[in-house]
C-alpha positions as CSV (number, residue, x, y, z in Angstrom):
1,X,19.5,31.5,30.9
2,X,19.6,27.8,31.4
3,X,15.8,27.9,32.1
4,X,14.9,29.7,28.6
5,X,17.5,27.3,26.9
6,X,15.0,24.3,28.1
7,X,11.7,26.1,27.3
8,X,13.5,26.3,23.4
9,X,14.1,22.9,23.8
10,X,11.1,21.3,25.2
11,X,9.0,23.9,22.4
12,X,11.5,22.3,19.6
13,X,10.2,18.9,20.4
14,X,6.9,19.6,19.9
15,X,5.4,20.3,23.8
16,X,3.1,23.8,23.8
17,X,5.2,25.8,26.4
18,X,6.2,29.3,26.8
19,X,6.8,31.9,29.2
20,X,5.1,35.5,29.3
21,X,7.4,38.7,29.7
22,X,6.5,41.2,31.9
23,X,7.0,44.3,31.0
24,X,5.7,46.5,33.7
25,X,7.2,48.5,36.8
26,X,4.6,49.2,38.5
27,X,5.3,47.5,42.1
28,X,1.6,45.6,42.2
29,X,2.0,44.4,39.1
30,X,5.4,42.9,39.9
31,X,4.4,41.9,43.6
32,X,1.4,39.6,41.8
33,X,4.2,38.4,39.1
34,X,6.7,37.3,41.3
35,X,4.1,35.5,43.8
36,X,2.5,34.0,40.2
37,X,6.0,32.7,40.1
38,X,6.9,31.4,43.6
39,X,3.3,29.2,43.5
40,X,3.6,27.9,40.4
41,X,7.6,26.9,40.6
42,X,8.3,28.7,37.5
43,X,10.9,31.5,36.5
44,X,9.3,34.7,36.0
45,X,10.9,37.2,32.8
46,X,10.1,41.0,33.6
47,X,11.4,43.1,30.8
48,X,11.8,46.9,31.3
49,X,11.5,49.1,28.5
50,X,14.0,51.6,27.4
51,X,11.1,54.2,28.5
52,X,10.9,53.1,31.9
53,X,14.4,52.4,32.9
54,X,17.6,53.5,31.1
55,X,20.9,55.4,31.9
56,X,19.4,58.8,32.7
57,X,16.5,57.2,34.8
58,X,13.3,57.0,32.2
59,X,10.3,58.0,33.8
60,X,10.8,55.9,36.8
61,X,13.8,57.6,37.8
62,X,15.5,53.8,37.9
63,X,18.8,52.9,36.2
64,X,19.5,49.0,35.1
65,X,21.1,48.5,38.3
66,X,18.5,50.3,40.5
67,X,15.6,48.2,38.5
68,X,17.6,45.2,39.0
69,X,17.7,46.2,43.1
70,X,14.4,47.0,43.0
71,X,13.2,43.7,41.3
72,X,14.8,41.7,43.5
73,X,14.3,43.3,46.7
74,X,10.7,42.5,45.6
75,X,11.3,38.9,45.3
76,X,12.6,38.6,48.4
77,X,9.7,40.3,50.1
78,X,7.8,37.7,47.8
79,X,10.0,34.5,49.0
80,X,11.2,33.8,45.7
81,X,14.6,32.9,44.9
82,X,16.6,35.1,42.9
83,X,17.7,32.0,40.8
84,X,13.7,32.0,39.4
85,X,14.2,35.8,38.1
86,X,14.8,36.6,34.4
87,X,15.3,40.0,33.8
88,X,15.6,41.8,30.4
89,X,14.9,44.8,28.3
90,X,12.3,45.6,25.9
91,X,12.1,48.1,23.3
92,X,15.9,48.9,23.3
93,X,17.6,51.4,20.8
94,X,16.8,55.0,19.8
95,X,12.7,54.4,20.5
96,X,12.5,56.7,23.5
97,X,14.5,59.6,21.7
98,X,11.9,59.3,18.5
99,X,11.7,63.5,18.8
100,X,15.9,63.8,18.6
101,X,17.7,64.0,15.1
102,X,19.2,60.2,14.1
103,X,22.7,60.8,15.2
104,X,22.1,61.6,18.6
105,X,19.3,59.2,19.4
106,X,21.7,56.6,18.3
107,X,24.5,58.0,20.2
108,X,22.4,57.4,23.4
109,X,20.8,54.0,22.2
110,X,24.7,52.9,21.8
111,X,25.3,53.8,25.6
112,X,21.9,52.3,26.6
113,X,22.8,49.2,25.2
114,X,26.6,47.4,26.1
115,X,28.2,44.2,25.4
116,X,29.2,43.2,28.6
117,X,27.1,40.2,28.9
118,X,27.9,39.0,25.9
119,X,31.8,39.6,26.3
120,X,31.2,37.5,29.8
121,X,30.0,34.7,27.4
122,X,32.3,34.8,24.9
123,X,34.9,34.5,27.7
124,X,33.0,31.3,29.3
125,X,33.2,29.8,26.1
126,X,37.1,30.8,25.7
127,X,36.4,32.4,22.6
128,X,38.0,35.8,21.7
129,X,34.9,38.3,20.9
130,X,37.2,41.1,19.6
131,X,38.6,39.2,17.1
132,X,35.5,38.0,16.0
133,X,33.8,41.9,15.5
134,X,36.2,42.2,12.9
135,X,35.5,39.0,11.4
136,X,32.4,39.7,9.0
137,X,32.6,37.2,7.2
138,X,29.5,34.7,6.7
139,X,29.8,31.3,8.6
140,X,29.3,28.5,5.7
141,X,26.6,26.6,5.6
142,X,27.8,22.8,6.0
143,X,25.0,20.6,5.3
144,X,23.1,18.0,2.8
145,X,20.1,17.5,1.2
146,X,17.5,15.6,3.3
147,X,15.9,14.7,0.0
148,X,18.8,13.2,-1.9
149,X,21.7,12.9,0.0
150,X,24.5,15.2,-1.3
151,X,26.6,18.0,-0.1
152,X,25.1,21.7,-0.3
153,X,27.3,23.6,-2.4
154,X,25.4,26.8,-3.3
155,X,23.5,29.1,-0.1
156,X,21.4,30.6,-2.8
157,X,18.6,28.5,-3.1
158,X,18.8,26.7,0.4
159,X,15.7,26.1,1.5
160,X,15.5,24.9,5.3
161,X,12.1,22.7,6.9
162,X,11.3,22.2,10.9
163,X,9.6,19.5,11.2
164,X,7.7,19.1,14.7
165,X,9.4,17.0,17.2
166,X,12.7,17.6,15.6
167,X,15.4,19.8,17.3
168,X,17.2,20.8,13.8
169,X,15.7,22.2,10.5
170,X,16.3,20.0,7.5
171,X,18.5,21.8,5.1
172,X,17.8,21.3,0.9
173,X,20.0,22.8,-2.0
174,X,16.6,24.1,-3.6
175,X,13.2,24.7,-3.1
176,X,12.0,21.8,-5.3
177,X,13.6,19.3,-3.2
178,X,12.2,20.9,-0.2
179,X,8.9,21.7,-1.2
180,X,8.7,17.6,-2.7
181,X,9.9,16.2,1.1
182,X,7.4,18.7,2.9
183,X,4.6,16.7,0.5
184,X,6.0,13.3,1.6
185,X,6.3,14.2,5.6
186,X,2.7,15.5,5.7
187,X,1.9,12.5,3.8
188,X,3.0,10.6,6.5
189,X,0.8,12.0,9.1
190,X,3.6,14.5,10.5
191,X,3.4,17.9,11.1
192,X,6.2,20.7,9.5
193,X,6.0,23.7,11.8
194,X,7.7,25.7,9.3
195,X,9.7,26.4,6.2
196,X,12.4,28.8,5.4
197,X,13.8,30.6,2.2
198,X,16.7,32.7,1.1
199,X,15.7,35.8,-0.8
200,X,18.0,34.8,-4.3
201,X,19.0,38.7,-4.2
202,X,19.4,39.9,-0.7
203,X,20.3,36.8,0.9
204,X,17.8,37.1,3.6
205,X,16.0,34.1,5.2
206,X,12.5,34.2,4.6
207,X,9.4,32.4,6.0
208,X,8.5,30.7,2.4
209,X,4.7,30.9,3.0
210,X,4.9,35.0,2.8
211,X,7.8,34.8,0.1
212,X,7.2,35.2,-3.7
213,X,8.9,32.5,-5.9
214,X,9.8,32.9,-9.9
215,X,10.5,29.2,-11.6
216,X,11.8,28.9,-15.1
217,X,11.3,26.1,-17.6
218,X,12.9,23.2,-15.7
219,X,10.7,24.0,-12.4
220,X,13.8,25.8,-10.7
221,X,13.0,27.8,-7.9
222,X,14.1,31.2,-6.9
223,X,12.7,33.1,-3.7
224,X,11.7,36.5,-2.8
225,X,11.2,38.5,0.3
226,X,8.9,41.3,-2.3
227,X,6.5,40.5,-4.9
228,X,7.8,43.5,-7.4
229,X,11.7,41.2,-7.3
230,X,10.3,38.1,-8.1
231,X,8.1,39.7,-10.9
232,X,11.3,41.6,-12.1
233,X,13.5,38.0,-12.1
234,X,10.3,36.6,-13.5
235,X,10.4,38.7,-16.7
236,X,13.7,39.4,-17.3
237,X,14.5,35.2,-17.2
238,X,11.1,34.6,-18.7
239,X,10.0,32.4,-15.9
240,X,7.1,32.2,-14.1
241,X,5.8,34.4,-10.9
242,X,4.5,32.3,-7.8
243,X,3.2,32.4,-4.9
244,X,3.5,30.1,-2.0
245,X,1.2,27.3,-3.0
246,X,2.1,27.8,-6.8
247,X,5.4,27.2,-6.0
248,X,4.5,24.1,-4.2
249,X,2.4,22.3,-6.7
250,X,4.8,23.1,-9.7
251,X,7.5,21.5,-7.4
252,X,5.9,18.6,-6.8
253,X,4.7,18.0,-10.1
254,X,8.4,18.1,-11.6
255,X,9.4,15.6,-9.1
256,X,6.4,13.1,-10.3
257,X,7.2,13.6,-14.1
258,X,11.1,13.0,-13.6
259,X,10.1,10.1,-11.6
């Protein structure tokens, strides 16, 4: 885990790394994998999917535990140390019980899948995870405005910006004030990765660039995750429907004319 954590955390501050998953269990293809690994010093992930290993077998007749054997059995053959071995799943949930109704494929996709790893962490961390599977409440958002300064009080029109080289996003009570900031950083010669939304209705987050926006008469901002809601909000507020860019220039046009 620790060497996925530092990949995040090197690629957060701006360095072009990764690492590719295998998702094979062929033996060759895991023999040249794991040698790939010992020369080059790095960890190696190999991901089995739910149709090659899962509790009745798959078609490799392996188990988690047997693939886990077998995978490292193979990295001993290949000198490797076990420490350099990532191992996870791919494809989890009902996909390999597509041709079953719903309630059974789901019944065996809750079996395939446990939370034994994650109660193991939850323990390391001395946190109590049954307590929280009851809990469903949503963890509030305690930030400020990178643009102006004050408190966010309202999740709705958070708009959040990653900015390359910097380990957080940037957190704004509204898509003006974000859209206006990402002007000023990339007038500065810096790079913003990305930028995120929350859908005004559902609440999800959203990459902006693919969301829809609807602004009414002051330049307000409201995002989308589908065209046909923002048009809906759009006409029944009389506001206008934007796209990505739209929403962009209108923003920073109302900054310049209240400045």
């Amino acid at each position: 885990m620790k060497a996925l954590l530092d990949i995040v955390a090197k690629h957060r501050s701006g360095k072009a790394v990764g690492i590719p998953s295998i998702c094979s269990a062929h033996p060759v293809v895991l023999d040249a994998a794991l040698i790939h690994a010992r020369e080059s010093g790095r960890p190696v992930l190999i991901e089995a999917t739910s149709n090659q290993v899962n509790q009745f077998g798959g078609y490799t007749g392996m188990r988690p535990a047997d693939f886990h054997a077998f995978v490292m059995r193979k990295a001993d053959q290949a000198g490797l140390a076990r420490e350099q071995v990532l191992l996870g799943g791919d494809h989890l949930g009902p996909n390999c019980w597509q041709d079953e109704p719903a309630a059974s494929a789901m019944a065996k996709a809750d079996t395939l899948i446990d939370d034994r790893y994650i109660r193991a962490a939850f323990k390391a961390e001395g946190l109590d995870y049954d307590a929280q599977l009851k809990n469903y409440a949503k963890l509030p958002l305690k930030a400020t405005d990178a643009l102006t300064g004050a408190a966010i009080t309202d999740e709705k029109g958070v708009v959040q910006v990653w900015v390359t080289g910097e380990p957080k996003v940037r957190s704004y009570a509204c898509a003006q004030n974000a859209f206006a900031d990402v002007k000023r950083i990339e007038a500065a010669g810096r790079k913003v990765r990305v930028v995120y939304a929350q859908d005004r209705e559902l609440g999800l987050k959203l990459l902006a660039n693919q969301a829809w926006f609807a602004a009414d008469a002051r330049g307000q901002l409201s995002a989308f995750l589908l065209k046909d809601d923002a048009a809906h909000w759009a006409q029944t507020h009389q506001t206008k429907l934007l796209d990505f860019a739209a929403a962009r220039e209108l923003a920073t046009a109302h900054l310049a004319s209240a400045q």
